[in-house]
C-alpha positions as CSV (number, residue, x, y, z in Angstrom):
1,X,196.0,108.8,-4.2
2,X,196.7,112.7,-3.6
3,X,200.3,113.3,-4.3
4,X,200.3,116.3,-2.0
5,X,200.3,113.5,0.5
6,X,203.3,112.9,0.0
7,X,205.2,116.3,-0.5
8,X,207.7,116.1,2.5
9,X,209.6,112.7,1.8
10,X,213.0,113.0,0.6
11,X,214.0,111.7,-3.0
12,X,216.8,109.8,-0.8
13,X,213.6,107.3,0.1
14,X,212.1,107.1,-4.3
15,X,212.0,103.8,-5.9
16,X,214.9,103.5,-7.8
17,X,217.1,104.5,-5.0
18,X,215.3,102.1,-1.9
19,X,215.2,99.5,-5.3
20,X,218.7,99.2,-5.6
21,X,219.9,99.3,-1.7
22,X,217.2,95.9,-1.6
23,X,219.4,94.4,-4.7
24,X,222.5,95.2,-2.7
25,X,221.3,93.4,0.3
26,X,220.3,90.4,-1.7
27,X,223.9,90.4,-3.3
28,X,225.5,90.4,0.2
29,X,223.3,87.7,1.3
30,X,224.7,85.6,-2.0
31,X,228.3,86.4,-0.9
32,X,227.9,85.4,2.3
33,X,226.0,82.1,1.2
34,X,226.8,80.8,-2.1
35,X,230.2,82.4,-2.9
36,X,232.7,79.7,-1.8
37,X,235.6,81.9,-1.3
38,X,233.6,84.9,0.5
39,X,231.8,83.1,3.5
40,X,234.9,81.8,5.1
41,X,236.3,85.0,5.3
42,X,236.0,87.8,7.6
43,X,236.1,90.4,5.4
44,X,234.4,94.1,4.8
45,X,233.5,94.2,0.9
46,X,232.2,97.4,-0.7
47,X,228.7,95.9,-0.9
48,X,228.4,95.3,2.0
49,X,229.6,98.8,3.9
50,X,226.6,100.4,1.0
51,X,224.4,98.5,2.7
52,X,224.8,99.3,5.6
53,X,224.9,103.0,5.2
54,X,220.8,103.7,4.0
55,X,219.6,102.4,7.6
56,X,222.1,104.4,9.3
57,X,221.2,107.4,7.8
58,X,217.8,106.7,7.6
59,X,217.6,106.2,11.5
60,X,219.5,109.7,11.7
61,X,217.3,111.4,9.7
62,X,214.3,109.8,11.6
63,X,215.5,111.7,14.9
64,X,215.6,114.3,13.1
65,X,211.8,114.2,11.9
66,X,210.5,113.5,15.4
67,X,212.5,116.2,16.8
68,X,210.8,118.5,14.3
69,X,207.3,118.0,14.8
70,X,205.0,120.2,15.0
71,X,202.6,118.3,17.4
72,X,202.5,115.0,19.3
73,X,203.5,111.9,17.1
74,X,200.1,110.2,18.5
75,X,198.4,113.0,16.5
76,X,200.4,112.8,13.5
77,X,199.7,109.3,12.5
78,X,196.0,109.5,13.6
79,X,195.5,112.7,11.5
80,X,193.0,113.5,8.9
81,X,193.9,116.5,7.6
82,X,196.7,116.5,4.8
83,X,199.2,119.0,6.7
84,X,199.6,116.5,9.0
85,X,199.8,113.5,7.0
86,X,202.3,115.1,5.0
87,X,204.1,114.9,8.1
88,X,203.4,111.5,8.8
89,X,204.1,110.4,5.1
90,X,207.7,111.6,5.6
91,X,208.5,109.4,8.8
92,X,207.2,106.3,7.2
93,X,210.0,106.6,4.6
94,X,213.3,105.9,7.1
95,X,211.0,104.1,9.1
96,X,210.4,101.6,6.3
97,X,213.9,101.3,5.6
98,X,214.7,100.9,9.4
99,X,212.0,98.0,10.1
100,X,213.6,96.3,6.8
101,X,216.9,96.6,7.7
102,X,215.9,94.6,11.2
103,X,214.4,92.0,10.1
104,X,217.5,91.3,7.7
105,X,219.9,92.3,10.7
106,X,219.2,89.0,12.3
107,X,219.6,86.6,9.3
108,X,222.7,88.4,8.4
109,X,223.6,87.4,12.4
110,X,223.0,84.2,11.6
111,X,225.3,84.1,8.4
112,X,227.8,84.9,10.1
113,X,228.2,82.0,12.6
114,X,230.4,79.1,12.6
115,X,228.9,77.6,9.9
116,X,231.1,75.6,6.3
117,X,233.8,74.2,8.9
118,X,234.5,77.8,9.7
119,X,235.2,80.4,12.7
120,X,232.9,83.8,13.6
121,X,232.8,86.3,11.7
122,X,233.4,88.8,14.2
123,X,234.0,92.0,12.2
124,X,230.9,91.6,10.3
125,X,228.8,90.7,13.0
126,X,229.9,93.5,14.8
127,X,228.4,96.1,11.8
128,X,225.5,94.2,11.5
129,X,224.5,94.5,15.1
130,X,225.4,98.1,16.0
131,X,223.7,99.1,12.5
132,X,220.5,96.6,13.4
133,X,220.4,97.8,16.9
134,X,220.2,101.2,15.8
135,X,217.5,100.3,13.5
136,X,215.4,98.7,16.0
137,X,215.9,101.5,18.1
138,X,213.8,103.7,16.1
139,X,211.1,100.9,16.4
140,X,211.0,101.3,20.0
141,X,211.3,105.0,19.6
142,X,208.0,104.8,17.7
143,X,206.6,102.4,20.2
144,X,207.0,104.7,23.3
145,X,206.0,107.9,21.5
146,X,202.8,106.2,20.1
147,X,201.5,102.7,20.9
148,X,202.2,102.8,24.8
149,X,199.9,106.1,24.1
150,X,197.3,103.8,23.5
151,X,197.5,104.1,19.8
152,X,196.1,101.0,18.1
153,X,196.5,100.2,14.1
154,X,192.9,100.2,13.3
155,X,193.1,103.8,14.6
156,X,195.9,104.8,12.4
157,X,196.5,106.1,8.9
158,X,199.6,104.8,8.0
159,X,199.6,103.7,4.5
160,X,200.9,99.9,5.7
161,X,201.3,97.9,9.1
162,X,204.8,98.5,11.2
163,X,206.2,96.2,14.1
164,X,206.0,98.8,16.7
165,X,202.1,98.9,16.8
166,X,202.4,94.8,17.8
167,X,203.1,94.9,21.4
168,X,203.9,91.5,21.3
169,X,206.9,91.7,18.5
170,X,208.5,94.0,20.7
171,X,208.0,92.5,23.8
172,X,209.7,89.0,22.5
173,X,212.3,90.9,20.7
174,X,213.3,92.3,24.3
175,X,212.9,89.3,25.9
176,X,215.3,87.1,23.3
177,X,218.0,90.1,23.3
178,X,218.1,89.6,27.4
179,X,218.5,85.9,27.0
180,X,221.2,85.9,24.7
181,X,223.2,88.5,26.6
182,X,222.6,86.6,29.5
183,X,223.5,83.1,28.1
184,X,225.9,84.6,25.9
185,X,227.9,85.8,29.2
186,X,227.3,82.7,31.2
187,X,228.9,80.9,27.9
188,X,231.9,83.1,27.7
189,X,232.7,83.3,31.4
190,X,233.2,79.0,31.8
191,X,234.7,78.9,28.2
192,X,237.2,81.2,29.0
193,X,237.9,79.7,32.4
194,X,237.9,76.3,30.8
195,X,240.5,77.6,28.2
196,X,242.7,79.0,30.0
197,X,243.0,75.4,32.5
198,X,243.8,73.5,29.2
199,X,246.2,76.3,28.0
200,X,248.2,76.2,30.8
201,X,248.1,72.0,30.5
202,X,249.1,71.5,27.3
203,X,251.9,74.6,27.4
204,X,253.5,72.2,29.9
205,X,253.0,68.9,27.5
206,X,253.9,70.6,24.8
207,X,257.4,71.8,26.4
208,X,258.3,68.0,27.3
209,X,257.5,66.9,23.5
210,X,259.8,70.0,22.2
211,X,262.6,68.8,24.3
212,X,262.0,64.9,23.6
213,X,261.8,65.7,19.8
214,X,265.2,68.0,20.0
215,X,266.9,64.6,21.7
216,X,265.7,62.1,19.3
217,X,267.0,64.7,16.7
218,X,270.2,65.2,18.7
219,X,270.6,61.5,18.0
220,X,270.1,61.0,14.7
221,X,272.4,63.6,13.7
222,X,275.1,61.9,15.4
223,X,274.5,58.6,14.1
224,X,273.6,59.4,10.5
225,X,277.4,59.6,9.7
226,X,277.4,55.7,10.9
227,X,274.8,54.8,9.1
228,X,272.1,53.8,11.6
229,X,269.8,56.3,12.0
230,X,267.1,54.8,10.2
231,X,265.2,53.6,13.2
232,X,265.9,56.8,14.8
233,X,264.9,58.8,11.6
234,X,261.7,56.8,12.0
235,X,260.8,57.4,15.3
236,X,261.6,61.0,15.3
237,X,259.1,60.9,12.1
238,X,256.3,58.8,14.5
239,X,256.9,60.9,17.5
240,X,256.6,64.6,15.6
241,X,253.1,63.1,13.6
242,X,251.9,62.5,17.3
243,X,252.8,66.1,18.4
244,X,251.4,67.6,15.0
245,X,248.4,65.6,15.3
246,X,247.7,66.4,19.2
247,X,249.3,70.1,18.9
248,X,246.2,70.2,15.9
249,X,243.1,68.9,17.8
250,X,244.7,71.0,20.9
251,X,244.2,73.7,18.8
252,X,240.6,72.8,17.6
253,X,239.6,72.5,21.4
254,X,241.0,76.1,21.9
255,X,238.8,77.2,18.8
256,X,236.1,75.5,20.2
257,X,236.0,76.8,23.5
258,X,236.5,79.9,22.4
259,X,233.9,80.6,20.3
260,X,231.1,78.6,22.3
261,X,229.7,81.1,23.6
262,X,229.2,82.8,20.3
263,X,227.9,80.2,18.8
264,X,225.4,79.5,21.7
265,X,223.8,83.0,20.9
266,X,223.4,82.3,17.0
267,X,221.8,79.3,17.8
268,X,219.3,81.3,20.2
269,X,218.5,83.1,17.2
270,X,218.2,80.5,15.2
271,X,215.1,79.5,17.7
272,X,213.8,83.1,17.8
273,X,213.9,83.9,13.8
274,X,211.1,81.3,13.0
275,X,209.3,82.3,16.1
276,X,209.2,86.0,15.8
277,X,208.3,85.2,12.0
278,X,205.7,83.3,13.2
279,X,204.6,86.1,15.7
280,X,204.4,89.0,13.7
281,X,202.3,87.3,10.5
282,X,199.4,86.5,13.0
283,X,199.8,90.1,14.9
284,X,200.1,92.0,11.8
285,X,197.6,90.1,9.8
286,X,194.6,91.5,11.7
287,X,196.2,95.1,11.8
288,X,196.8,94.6,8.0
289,X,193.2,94.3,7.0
290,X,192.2,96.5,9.5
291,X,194.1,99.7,8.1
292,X,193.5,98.0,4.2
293,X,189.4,99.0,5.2
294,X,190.7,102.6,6.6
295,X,193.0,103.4,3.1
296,X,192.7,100.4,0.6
297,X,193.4,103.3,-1.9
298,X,196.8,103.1,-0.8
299,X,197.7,99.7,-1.3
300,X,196.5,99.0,-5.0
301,X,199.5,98.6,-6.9
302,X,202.4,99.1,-4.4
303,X,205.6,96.9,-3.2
304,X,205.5,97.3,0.7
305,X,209.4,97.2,1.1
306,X,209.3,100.9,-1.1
307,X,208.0,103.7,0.8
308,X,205.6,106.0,-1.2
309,X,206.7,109.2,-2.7
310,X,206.1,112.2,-5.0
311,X,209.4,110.8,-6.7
312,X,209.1,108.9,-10.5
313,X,210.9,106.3,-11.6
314,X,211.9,108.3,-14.3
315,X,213.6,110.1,-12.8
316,X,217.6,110.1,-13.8
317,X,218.8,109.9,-10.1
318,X,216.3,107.4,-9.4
319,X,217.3,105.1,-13.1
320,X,221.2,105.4,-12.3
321,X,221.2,104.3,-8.8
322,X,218.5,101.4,-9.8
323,X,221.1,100.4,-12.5
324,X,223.8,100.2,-9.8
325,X,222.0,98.0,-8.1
326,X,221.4,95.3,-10.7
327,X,225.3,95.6,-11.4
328,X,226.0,95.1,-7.8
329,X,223.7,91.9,-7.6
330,X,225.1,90.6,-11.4
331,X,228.6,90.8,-9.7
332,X,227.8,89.4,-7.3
333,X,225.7,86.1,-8.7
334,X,228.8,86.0,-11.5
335,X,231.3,86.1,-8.3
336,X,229.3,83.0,-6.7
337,X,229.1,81.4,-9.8
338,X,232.9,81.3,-10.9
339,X,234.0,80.9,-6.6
340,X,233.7,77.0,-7.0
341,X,236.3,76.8,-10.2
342,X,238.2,79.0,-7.3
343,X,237.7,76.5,-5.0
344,X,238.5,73.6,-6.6
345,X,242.0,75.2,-8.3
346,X,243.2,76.3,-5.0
347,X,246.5,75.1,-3.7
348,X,246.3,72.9,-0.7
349,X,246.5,75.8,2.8
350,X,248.4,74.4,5.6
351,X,247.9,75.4,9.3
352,X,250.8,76.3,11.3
353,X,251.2,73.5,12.9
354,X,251.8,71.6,9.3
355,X,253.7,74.3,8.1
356,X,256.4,74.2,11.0
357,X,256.5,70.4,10.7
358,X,257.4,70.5,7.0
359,X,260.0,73.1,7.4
360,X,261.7,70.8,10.2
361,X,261.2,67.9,8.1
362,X,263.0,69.6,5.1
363,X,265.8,70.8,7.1
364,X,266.4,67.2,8.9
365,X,266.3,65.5,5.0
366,X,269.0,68.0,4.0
367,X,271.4,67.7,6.7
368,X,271.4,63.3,6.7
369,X,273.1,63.5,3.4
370,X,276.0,66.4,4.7
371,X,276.7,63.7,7.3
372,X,276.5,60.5,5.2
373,X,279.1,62.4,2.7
374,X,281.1,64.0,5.6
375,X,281.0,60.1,6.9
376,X,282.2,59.0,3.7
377,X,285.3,61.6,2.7
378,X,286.3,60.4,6.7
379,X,287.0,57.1,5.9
C-alpha cells in the first residue's frame, strides 16, 4: 500500500476517532432498545447529539472537497496517477462516514416509532432525519457528478464499493421517500379530519357527564348529614368509573388517530429496510469483486466501516478518543442492564384522567364525615 496515497485525509477520519463514533452509535442503538427507562422517552442524551455530529461535519467538509477540485470528480476516481488519487483518497473519508451514517439513519427511524405501548418519538426522529437526509445527500451528490457520467465501478479505483455507483439503490431509495411523503400526507390529512369530528363529540359528552357528576355530588352532600347517601355515594362512585374509563379510551382514540399517519410511514420502512438490504448485497456484490481484481492490495487486512489513512492507531488523539468510545458503550450496556431493577421499583404513574379522579375522590371522602359530625352536634 503506498502511504502517499493517502496524504490528504484529515486525522478527524483515523481509526481510533471513526472507532469510537461506531461504539457510540452502537450504545445509542442499546438505549433506545434494551434500556427500559430510555426508549419510552423522548429525550436528547449526550450520546446521542455525538453521534450525530461526525456525519454532519463530515457531509460539510465533503462540499467542501468537491468544491476544491482541481479537475472533474469523474477523473478523480478513475485516476491512475497518485496526485489525483490523493485527491480521491480524501473524499472517500466523509463519504464513508456519510454512507454509514444512512444506512443507520433509517433503523434509528424505525426505533423510534410507536413501539413498547409507547407514542413517537418526534424530537429524535426529527435529528435523525435532517442528519440522514443530509447524509444521503452527499450520495446523490456523488451520483450526479460521477455515475450519471457514465462512470461504472469496474472502472473505478476506489479502495471499496459505495451506494452511489448502484443505480438501482438510489433509484428505490427515491422512489420509497416519495411514497412515504405521499402516504404519510394522505394519513395525516383524514386523521386529522377524523380527530377533530370526535373532538368536537366527545367535548359535548363530556360536558353532560361533568354536569350529571356535579348533581349526583350536589346530592350526596346534602343527604350525608341524614345518613342516606350511601346509594348516592355509590352511584356517583359507578358513574365517575364510567367517565374515567370512557374519558381514557377517548383519549387513546385521540393518540391513535393522531399518530397514524406516523406510524403508517415507519411501517413503510419497515418494508423497504429488508428490501433495500436485499438490493444493495446483489448490486454491490458484483461491483465488489470487480474493484477487489482492480486493487485487492487494498483490501487485505482492513474494516470497511474505517476509511484508510496515513494516521496510526498509536497515535494519542486517536487512543483517547477510542477510549471514549468504549466508556460511552460500557455506560451505556451498565445503564440497560440496571434500567429493569428501575423498572420494576418504580411507583405506579397515573394519567390525568386517574389523577383528577383521585383528587375528587379524596375530597368527597373528607367532606362526608364534616357532615355526618355537623349532623350529629345538630341533634
Amino acid at each position: 500500500m503506498d502511504d502517499s496515497r493517502y496524504k490528504l485525509v484529515d486525522s478527524l477520519y483515523g481509526p481510533g476517532t471513526v472507532g469510537a463514533w461506531l461504539l457510540t452509535l452502537c450504545a445509542v442503538s442499546i438505549s433506545w432498545t434494551f434500556n427500559k427507562s430510555s426508549r419510552h422517552k423522548d429525550t436528547i442524551s449526550v450520546d446521542f447529539v455525538a453521534a450525530l455530529l461526525l456525519p454532519l461535519i463530515a457531509a460539510g467538509h465533503l462540499v467542501f472537497l468537491l468544491i476544491r477540485l482541481p479537475v472533474s470528480l469523474a477523473e478523480i476516481i478513475t485516476a491512475r496517477a497518485v496526485e489525483l488519487q490523493q485527491y480521491e483518497s480524501a473524499i472517500e473519508a466523509p463519504l464513508n462516514i456519510c454512507e454509514t451514517f444512512s444506512v443507520v439513519a433509517l433503523f434509528w427511524a424505525i426505533l423510534c416509532g410507536p413501539w413498547w405501548h409507547n407514542i413517537m418519538k418526534l424530537k429524535r426522529l426529527g435529528l435523525v432525519v435532517i442528519t440522514g437526509l443530509f447524509s444521503w445527500a452527499m450520495e446523490n451528490v456523488m451520483f450526479a457528478m460521477a455515475t450519471m457520467k457514465g462512470i461504472n465501478a469496474r472502472e473505478t479505483t476506489l479502495s471499496r464499493p459505495y451506494l452511489f455507483l448502484v443505480t438501482t439503490i438510489v433509484a428505490s431509495t427515491w422512489a420509497c421517500l416519495v411514497i412515504c411523503v405521499l402516504v404519510g400526507s394522505l394519513t395525516w390529512v383524514i386523521s386529522s379530519i377524523n380527530a377533530r369530528r370526535a373532538q368536537n363529540k366527545d367535548g359535548r359528552q363530556d360536558t353532560a357527564d361533568e354536569k350529571r357528576t356535579e348533581w349526583i355530588m350536589s346530592i350526596a352532600h346534602l343527604k350525608a348529614s341524614k345518613k342516606e347517601s350511601n346509594n348516592l355515594t355509590q352511584e356517583a362512585i359507578d358513574h365517575m368509573n364510567a367517565q374515567l374509563e370512557r374519558a381514557t379510551q377517548t383519549s387513546d382514540r385521540h393518540s391513535e388517530i393522531r399518530f397514524r399517519s406516523l406510524e403508517m410511514m415507519t411501517f413503510v420502512g419497515l418494508f423497504f429496510a429488508p428490501l433495500s438490504a436485499i438490493l444493495s448485497l446483489i448490486s454491490t456484490f458484483d461491483s465488489f469483486s470487480a474493484m477487489r481484481k482492480n486493487s485487492s492490495a487494498l483490501y487485505s487486512g482492513r474494516f470497511l466501516l474505517i476509511p484508510q489513512s496515513d494516521v496510526s492507531m498509536s497515535n494519542l488523539d486517536q487512543i483517547a478518543a477510542l477510549v471514549g468510545g468504549v466508556i460511552v458503550l460500557l455506560a451505556a450496556i451498565r445503564s440497560a442492564y440496571h434500567s429493569k431493577e428501575d423498572n420494576k421499583s418504580a411507583s405506579p404513574k397515573y394519567s390525568r384522567h386517574e389523577w383528577n379522579f383521585g383528587l375528587i375522590m379524596n375530597k368527597y371522602k373528607e367532606e362526608i364525615p364534616r357532615n355526618r359530625s355537623r349532623s350529629d352536634i345538630g341533634s
